[in-house]
C-alpha positions as CSV (number, residue, x, y, z in Angstrom):
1,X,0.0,0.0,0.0
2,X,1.4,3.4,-0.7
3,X,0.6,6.3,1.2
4,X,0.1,9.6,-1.0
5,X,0.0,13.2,0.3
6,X,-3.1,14.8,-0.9
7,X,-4.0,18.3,-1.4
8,X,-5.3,20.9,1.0
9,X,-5.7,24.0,-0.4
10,X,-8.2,24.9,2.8
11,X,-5.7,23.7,5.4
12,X,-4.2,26.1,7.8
13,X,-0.2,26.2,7.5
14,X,1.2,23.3,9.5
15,X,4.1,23.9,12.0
16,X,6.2,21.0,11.0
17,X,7.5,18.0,8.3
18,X,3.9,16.6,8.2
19,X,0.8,16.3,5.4
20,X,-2.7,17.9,6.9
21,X,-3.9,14.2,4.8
22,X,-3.1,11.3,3.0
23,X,-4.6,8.8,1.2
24,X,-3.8,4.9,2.8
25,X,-5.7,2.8,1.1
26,X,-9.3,3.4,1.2
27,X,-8.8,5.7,4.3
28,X,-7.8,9.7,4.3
29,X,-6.4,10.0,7.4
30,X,-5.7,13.4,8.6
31,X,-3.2,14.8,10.7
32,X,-4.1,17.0,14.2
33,X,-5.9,20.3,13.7
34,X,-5.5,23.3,16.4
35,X,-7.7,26.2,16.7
36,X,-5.5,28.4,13.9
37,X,-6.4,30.0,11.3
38,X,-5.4,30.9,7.8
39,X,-2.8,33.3,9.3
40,X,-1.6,30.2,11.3
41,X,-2.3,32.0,14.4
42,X,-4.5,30.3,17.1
43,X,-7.9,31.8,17.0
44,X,-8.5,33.9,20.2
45,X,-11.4,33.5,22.5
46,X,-10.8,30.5,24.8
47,X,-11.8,27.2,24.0
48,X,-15.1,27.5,22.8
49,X,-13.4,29.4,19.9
50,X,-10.8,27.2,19.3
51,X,-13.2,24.2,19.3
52,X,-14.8,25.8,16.2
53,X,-12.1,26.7,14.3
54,X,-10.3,23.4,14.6
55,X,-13.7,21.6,13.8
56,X,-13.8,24.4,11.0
57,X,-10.5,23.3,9.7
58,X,-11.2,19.6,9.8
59,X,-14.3,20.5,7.5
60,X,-12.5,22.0,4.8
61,X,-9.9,19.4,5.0
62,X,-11.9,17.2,4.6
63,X,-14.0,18.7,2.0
64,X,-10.5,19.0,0.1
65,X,-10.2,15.3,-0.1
66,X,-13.7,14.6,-1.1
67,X,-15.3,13.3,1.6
68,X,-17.0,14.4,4.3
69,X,-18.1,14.3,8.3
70,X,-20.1,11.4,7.2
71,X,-17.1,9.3,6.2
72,X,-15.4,9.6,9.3
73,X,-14.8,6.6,11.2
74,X,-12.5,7.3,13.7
75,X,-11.7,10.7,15.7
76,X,-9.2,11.2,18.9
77,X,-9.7,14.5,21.0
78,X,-6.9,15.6,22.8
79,X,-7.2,18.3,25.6
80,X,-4.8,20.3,27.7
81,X,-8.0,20.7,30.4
82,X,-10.2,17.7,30.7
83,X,-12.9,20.1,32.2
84,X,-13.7,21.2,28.8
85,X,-14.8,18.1,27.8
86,X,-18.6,19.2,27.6
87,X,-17.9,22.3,25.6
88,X,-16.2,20.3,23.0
89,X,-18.0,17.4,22.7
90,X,-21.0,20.2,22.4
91,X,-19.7,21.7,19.3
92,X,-18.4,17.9,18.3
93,X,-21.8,17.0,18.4
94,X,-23.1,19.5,16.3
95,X,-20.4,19.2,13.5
96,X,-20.9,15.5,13.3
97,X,-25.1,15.1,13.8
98,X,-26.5,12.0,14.2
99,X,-23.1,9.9,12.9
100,X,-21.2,8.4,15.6
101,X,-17.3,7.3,14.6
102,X,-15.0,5.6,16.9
103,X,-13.4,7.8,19.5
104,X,-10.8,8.2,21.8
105,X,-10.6,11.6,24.7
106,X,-7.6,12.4,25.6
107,X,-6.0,14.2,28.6
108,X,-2.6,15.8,27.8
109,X,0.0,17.9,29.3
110,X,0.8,20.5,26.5
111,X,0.1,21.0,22.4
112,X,1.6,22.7,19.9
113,X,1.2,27.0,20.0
114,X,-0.5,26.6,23.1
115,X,-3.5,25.1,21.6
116,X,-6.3,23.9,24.8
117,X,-7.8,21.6,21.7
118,X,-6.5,18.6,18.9
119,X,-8.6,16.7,17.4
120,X,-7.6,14.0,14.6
121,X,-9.6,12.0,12.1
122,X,-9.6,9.2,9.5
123,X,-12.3,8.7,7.1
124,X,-13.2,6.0,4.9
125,X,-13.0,6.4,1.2
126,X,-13.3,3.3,-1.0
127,X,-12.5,5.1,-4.2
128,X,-9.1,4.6,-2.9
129,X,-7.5,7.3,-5.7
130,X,-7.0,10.6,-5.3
131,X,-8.2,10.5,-9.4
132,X,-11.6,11.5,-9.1
């Protein structure tokens, strides 16, 4: 199986040697996504607003590789303050609906640009080419 970097024009810049997705298979599996914008500055406003932009940004990455919430069959949540569990698993909710993929919540000690919120995906596509 080869695994094949696929474009993101609506990714935010990423902050090291890493793709925002690639294709494995029939999965797109796509790399952590912080609260920052197209400025690759984190979004200010706590982490209700961060929780939106990174759900935000999983959208339109997403939406760059063809497929779509629906698709999604695994998530992991990682957060710097397990307390704000409820508010992100609010806004979760509401980006998902009624699907329910695999997940994993996780309390950690730091992430990247002092993001409070990660959250990672894959999604199942069993076109499996990026020729579409």
């Amino acid at each position: 199986m080869t695994v094949e970097p696929l474009p993101t024009p609506g990714a935010p810049p990423v902050f090291g040697p890493y793709s925002p997705a690639v294709r494995a298979g029939d999965f797109v599996v796509l790399a952590g996504q912080i609260g920052v914008g197209a400025d690759g500055k984190l979004v200010d406003g706590g982490i209700e607003a961060e929780a939106r932009q990174v759900l935000a940004n999983i959208g339109a990455v997403l939406a760059d590789c063809g497929v779509g919430w629906g698709d999604v069959v695994r998530t992991g949540i990682f957060l710097t303050d397990l307390g704000n569990f409820g508010v992100v698993n609010a806004l979760y909710e509401g980006a998902i609906g009624d699907h329910r993929p695999a997940r994993s919540t996780i309390g950690v000690a730091a992430l990247p640009a002092g993001a409070q919120v990660e959250i990672e995906c894959w999604a199942y596509d069993p076109r499996g080419s990026t020729e579409r």
